[in-house]
C-alpha positions, 0 to 999 in steps of 0.5 A, a space after each residue: 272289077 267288072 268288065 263292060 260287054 263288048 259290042 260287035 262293030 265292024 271296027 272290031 279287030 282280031 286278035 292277030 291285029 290286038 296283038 301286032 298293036 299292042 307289041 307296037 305300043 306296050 313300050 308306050 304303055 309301060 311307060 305311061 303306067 311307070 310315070 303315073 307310079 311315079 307320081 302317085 309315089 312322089 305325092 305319096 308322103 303328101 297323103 293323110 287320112 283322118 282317122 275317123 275315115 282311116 279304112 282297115 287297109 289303111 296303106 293300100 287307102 293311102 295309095 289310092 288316094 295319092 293314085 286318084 291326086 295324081 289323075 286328076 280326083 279329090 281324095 274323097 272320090 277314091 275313099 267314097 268309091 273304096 267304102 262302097 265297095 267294102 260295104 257291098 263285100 260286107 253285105 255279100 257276106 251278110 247274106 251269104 250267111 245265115 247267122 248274119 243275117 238272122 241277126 240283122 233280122 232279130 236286131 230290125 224287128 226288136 232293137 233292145 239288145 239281142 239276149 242282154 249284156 252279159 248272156 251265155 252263148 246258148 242262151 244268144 243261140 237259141 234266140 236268134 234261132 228263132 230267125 234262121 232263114 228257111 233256106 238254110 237247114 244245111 249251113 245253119 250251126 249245128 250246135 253251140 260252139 259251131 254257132 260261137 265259131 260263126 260269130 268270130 268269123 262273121 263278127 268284122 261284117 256284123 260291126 260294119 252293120 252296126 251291131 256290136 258282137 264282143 266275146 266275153 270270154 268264158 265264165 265257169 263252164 259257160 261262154 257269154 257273149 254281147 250283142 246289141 246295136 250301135 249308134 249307127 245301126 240306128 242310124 243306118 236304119 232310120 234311113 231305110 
């Protein structure tokens, strides 16, 4: 939620008068949030999300959509506005990772799968290795298996991008792991 600043007017009120307001008004304001909750609940039942556009948090989705019914809003401005808003947290996580974001370098500059199918997970790290950022010597996986628990987490983030990351489970003594772009990896791309 980001707040506005507030200007400084000469109508700007102290806080004893906010206060004295509001304790005159919360009944009222209750009550209006109360009837919209009403609402919303009521419309609830009428609420369907395809599943093509269904999100991760479909129930918290499905609210939303009622809420924005209810206001007055088409079902597409609630879900356009939550998908934004998931893609700005995903790409927040993406830079605020080293491996992600080396990732999405390696996969912009060669768009042939990252290591093959099938490949052991050291051979994936010493790969994108390559394309550690420079600022990141301290939060960059110190061995392989740290590097392999790097990609479980940050595996959700890097699908929305695009790039399938699949586990492949461990084959003799070693891990091998998928990772190539998705169709809308080419497609988020040729946009760019």
């Amino acid at each position: 939620i980001e707040c506005p600043v507030i200007e400084r007017t000469p109508q700007q009120k102290l806080r004893n008068e906010v206060d004295s307001l509001f304790a005159e008004n919360h009944a009222y304001i209750l009550g209006g949030l109360l009837d919209i909750m009403v609402k919303v609940l009521n419309e609830l039942p009428n609420v369907d999300i395809s599943s093509e556009k269904r999100p991760r948090l479909v129930e918290y989705a499905l609210l939303g959509v009622a809420a924005a019914r209810v206001m007055g809003y088409q079902d597409s401005d609630f879900i356009d506005r939550y998908d934004a808003c998931q893609m700005d947290a995903i790409e927040r996580a993406i830079d605020s990772s080293p491996v992600a974001s080396a990732i999405l370098k390696k996969k912009k500059k060669d768009t042939s799968a990252i290591c093959g199918l099938n490949r052991p997970l050291s051979q994936i790290f010493d790969k994108i290795s390559e394309y550690k950022p420079p600022y990141c010597a301290d939060s960059w996986p110190r061995n392989v298996r740290a590097f392999g628990d790097v990609l479980r987490h940050g595996k959700p983030a890097i699908q929305k991008m695009g790039i399938e990351c699949k586990n492949l489970g461990k084959v003799g003594s070693t891990i091998r792991w998928h990772i190539q772009p998705t169709k809308d990896f080419f497609a988020q791309n040729s946009q760019e």
